[in-house]
C-alpha positions in Angstrom: 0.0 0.0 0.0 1.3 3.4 -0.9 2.0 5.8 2.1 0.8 9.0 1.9 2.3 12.7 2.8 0.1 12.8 5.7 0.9 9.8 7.0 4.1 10.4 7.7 3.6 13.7 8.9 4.7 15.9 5.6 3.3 18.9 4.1 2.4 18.2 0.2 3.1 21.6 -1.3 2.5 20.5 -4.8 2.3 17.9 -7.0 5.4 15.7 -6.4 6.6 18.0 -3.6 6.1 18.2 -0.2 8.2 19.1 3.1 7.9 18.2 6.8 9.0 20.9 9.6 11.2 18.9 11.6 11.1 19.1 16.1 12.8 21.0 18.2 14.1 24.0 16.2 11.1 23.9 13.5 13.4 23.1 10.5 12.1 23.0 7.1 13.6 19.8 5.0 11.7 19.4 1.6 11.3 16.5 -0.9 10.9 16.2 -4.9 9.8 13.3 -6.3 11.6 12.5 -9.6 11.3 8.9 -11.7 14.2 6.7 -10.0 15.2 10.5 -8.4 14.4 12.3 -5.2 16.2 15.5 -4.2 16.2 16.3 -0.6 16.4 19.9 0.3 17.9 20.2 3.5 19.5 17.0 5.7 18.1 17.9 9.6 20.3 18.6 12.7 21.8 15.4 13.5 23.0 12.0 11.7 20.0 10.6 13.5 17.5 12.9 12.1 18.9 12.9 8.9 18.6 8.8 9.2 14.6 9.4 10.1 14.8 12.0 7.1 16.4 9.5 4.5 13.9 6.3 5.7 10.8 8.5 5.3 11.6 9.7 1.7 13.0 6.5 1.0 9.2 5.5 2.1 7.3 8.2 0.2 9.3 7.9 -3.1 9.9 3.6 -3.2 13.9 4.4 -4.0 16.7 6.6 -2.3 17.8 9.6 -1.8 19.7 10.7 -5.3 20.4 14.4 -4.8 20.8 16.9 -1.3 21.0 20.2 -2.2 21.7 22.3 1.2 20.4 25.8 1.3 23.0 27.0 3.6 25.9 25.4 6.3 23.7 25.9 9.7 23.9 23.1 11.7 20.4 22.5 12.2 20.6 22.4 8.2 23.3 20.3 7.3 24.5 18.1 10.2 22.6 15.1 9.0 24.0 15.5 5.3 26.6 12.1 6.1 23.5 10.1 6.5 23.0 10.3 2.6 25.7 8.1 1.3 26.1 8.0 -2.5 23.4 10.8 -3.0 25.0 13.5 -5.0 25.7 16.5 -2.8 24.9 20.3 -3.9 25.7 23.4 -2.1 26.8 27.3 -3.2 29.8 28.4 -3.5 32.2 29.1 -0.8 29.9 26.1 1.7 33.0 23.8 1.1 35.1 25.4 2.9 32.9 25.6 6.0 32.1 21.8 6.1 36.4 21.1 5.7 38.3 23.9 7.7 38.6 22.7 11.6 37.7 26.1 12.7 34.6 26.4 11.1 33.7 22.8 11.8 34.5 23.5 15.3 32.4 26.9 15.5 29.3 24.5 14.3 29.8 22.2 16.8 29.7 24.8 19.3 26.5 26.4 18.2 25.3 23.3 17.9 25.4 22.5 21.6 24.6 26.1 22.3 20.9 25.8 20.7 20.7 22.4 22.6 21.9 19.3 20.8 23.7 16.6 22.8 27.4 17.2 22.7 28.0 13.7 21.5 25.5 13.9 18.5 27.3 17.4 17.4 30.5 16.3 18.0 29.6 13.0 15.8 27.7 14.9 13.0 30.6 17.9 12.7 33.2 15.3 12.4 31.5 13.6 9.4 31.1 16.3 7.3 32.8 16.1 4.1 33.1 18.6 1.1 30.3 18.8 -1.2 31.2 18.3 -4.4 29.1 20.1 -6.8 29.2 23.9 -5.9 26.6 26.2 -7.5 27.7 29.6 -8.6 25.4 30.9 -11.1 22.0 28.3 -11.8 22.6 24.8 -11.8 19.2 22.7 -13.4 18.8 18.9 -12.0 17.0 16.7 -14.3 15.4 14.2 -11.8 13.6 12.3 -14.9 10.1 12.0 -16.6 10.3 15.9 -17.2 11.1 16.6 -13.7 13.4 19.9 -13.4 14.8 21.9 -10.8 16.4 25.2 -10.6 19.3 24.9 -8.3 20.1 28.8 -7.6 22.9 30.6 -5.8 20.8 33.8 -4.4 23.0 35.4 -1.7 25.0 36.1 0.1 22.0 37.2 2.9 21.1 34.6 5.9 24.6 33.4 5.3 27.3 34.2 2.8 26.5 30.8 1.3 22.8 31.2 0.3 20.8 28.4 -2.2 17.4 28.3 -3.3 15.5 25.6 -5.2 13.1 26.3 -7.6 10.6 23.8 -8.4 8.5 24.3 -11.6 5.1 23.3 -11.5 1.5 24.9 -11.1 2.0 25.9 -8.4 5.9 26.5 -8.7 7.6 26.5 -5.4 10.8 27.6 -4.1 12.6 26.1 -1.1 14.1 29.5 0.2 16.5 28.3 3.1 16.5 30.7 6.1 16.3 33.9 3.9 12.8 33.4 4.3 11.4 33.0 8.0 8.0 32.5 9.2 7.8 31.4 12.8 10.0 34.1 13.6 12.0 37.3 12.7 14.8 36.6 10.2 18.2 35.6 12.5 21.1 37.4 11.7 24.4 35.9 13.4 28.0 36.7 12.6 28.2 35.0 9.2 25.3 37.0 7.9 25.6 39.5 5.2 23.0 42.5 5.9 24.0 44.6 3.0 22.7 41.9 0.1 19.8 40.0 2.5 17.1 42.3 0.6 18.4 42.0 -2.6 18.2 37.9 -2.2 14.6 37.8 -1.3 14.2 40.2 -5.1 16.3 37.3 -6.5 13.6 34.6 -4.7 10.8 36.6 -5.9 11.6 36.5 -9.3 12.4 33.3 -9.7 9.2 32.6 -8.3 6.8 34.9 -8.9 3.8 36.4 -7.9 1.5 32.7 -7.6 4.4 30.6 -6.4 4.5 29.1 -3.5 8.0 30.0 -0.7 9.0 27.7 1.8 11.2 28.7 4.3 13.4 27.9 6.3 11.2 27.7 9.7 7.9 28.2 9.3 4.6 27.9 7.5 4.5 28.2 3.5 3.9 31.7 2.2 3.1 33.9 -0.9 4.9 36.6 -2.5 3.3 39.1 -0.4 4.9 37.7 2.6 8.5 37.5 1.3 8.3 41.4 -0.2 7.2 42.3 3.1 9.9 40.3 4.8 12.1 42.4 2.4 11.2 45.6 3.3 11.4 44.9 6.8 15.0 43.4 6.4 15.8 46.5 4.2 14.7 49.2 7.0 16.5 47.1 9.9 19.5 47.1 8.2 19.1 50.3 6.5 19.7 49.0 2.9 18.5 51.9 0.5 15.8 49.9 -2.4 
């Protein structure tokens, strides 16, 4: 019998497409649905949940995990990534060096632990991360079969300097926005932010998208266009970034 979204306690955003907001922090980790293909958007906080992560998609798709894009190197984001052996591995620019230098390894340990993850778990997950090997500078467009495409896009820097989305075409179209985009809360902006270019991402998100898509973020409930232009003007006059 074929398990549904609901069932296993996902969101279906559209046809083929569907995301579940994962415990504790209220992570966002999405799901495409190619033929033989699935792209997961975002790998959970811990190789644990990104175990639960792989066995549910595993479930809703009948085959594995193909392709991880990560939307940006937050622990709560990419510390179950080493869960997805043999899945190709996508990532923007510059996110390379945050998974293989010590230091920054280290730093997401820490903040790991800070926001409440076991010490053994983020010791564990930061010491299995390993470079991704297909880094997105421009557009990068997966072809997950039977006509399935998606837009992998490097819109920052903004949330981090190391900001993907994933555009999903469809009727609806939907874009995974990563934590440039924040519903449950106000947009976080920590050390390796970048202020100056966070409004101009969310112009890049809304065209991509458009005005009827629909923009999942990074914590939250799905939105429209409305939502993410307002989210951009707020940004905008908190940083005092001229339009």
């Amino acid at each position: 019998m074929t398990v549904t979204w609901e069932e296993l306690g996902w969101e279906r955003v559209a046809a083929g497409v569907g995301r579940c907001r994962l415990p504790v922090w209220d992570c966002t980790a999405g799901l495409v649905v190619g033929t033989g293909a699935a792209l997961l958007i975002d790998a959970g906080s811990s190789l644990a949940e990104g175990a639960r992560l792989r066995a549910a998609a595993q479930e809703l798709t009948g085959h594995r995990v193909t392709h991880l894009a990560l939307t940006h190197p937050h622990f709560d984001h990419v510390f179950g990534a080493a869960a997805f052996a043999g899945a190709e591995v996508f990532g923007a620019v510059g996110v390379d060096g945050v998974f293989t230098r010590a230091r920054d390894r280290e730093e997401l340990r820490a903040d790991a632990v800070r926001y409440g993850l076991d010490a053994k778990a983020a010791e564990e997950a930061a010491g299995a991360l390993v470079s991704v090997p297909h880094l997105v500078s421009g557009e990068w467009t997966l072809d997950l079969g039977a006509g399935r495409q998606v837009l992998l896009a490097n819109v920052g820097p903004g949330h981090t300097a190391h900001d993907l989305a994933v555009l999903v075409p469809g009727d609806p179209e939907v874009v995974f926005c990563g934590d440039l985009v924040e519903e449950s809360g106000e947009p976080q902006a920590g050390p390796d932010a970048v202020p100056s270019h966070w409004p101009a991402a969310l112009d890049r998100l809304l065209s991509l998208g458009g005005e009827d898509a629909r923009y999942v973020p990074g914590h939250g409930a799905v939105v429209d266009a409305a939502f993410v232009r307002a989210q951009r003007d707020e940004l905008a006059a908190r940083f005092g970034v001229s339009p």
